[in-house]
N, C-alpha and C positions, 0 to 999 in steps of 0.2 A: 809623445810626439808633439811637435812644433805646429801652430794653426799657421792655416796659409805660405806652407810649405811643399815644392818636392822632394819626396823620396824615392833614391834607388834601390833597388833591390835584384838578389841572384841565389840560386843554393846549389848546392853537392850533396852527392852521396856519399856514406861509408859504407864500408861492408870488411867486418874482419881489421878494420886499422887501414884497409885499402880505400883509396877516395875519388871519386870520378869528376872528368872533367867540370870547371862551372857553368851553371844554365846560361843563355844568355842573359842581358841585363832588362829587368820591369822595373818601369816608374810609375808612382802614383803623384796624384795630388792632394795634402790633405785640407782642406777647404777653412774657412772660422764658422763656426757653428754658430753664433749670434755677430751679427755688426752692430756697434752701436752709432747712431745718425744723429747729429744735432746741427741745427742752426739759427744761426741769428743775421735779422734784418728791421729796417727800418719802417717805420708806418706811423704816419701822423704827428711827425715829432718824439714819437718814443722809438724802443729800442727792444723789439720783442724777440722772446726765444722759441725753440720746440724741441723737444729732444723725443728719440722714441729708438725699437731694435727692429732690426728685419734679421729674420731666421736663413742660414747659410742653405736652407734646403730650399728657399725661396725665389731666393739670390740667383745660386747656380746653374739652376735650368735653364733661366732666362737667355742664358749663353750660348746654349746649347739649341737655341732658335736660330729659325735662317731668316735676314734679314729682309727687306721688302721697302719700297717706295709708298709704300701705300702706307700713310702718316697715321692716319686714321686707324690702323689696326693697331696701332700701342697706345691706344686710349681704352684702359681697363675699367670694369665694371665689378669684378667680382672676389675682389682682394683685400682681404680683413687687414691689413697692416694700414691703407690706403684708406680704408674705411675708418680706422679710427683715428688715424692723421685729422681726414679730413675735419670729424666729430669734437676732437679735441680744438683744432685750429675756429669751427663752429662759434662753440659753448666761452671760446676767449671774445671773439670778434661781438659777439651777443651782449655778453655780460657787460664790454667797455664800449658799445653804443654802435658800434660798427657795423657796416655790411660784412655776410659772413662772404660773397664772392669775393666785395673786392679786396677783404683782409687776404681771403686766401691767395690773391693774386700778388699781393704784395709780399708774402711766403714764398711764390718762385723765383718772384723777380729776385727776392735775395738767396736763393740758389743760386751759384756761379756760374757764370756762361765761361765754358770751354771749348774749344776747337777738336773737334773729333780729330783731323790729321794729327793735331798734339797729341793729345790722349791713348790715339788707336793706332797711327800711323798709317787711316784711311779718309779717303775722301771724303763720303759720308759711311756713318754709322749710327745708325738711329738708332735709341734705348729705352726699352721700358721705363716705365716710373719708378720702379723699385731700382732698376740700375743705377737710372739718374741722380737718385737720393743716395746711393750706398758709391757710388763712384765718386761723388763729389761735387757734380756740377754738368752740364750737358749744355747743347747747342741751340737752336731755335728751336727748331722740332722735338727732342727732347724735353724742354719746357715747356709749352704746346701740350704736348701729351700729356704731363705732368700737373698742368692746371684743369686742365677739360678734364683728362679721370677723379680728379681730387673735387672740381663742381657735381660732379655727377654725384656724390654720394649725399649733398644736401639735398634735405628733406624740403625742398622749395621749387615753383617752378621758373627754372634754371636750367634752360635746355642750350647745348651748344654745339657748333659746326666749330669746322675747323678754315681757315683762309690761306692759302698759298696764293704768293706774290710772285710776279716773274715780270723780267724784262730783259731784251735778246741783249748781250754780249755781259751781263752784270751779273751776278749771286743773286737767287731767290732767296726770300723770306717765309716764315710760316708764323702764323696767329690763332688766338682763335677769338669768336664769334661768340657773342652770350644774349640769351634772351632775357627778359624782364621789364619791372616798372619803376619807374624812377631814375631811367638812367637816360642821357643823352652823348652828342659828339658823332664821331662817323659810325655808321653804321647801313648794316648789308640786309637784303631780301632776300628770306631762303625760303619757299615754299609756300608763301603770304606771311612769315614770322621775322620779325626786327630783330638782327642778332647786332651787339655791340660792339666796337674794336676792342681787344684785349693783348696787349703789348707784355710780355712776359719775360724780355733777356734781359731790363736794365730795371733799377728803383724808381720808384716817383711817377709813374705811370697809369694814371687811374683808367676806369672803364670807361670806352670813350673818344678818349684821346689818343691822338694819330701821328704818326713820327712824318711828318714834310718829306723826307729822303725816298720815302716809295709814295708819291702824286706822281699818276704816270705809269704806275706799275698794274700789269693785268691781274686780276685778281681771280682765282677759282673759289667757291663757295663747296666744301668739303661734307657731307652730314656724317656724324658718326656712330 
């Protein structure tokens, strides 16, 4: 059988060469058992890659959640494929002198930013990080999610919130917040702790730095 296919299916009875009515008609779905995920983006003047698999039984459940506003719960904590993304994106950013956040952030930002109404044919549809990664690209919140799960698994302290942006009659935004030393630019108070702006839908965005088009915009402070 075919990966990431439907199949119909129906049966009869014999009895003696005599044959009964057919059942009605079952469909299944047969899913792909490994995806393979790779991408490449920009940092620092180079041109880096990542390739890795996510398992179709990982994948698929995700789907099979019911969706929710609350941004903050598809920031995962305990997801070995995510874990060694993260590890691996690390042990690169290490070796060639780099921050391990802010490389990883520069790994979202060249995730594609898509339009969930494109993609879904809904308004919002917010997606795990394993979606994100195996779907091909996700919206702000998506990303969002997607870098906050993927800091979490560094062995550093790198704590982060999450920031939703609003202003009456416009699109909200969503970002997220990082804590640490050595970093400057805008940054928020969350509970007595400096978390940093972190821009994640476009390249060239370091920790820090603040896109002008939301000055003005009310900000919520999210913990996750």
């Amino acid at each position: 059988l075919v990966e990431n296919t439907t199949y119909s299916w129906r049966v009869r009875a014999s009895d003696d060469g005599k044959w009964s009515p057919w059942s009605g008609t079952g469909r299944f779905f047969l899913g792909v058992e490994v995806f393979s995920v790779s991408y490449e983006w920009l940092y620092d003047g180079q041109v880096w890659s990542m390739a890795s698999t996510v398992n179709g039984s990982e994948y698929y459940p995700l789907h099979e959640q019911d969706r929710t506003y609350n941004y903050t719960s598809y920031v995962v904590y305990d997801d070995a494929t995510l874990a060694a993304i993260a590890e691996e994106l690390m042990t690169t950013a290490l070796l060639n002198g780099h921050d391990p956040a802010e490389f990883i952030l520069s790994f979202v930002q060249g995730v594609p930013y898509t339009s969930d109404e494109t993609t879904t044919g809904q308004v919002e549809y917010p997606r795990y990080p394993l979606e994100t990664l195996v779907d091909g690209g996700g919206d702000c919140e998506d990303k969002a999610a997607l870098f906050a799960s993927l800091v979490s698994y560094l062995p550093v302290e790198n704590d982060i919130i999450m920031l939703k942006f609003t202003s009456p009659g416009v699109s909200g935004h969503m970002a997220v917040g990082i804590s640490g030393a050595g970093y400057e630019g805008r940054a928020y108070t969350y509970e007595g702790s400096v978390y940093y702006y972190c821009e994640t839908t476009a390249m060239g965005w370091g920790i820090g730095q603040f896109p002008l088009e939301l000055e003005g915009y009310d900000v919520l402070t999210l913990p996750c």
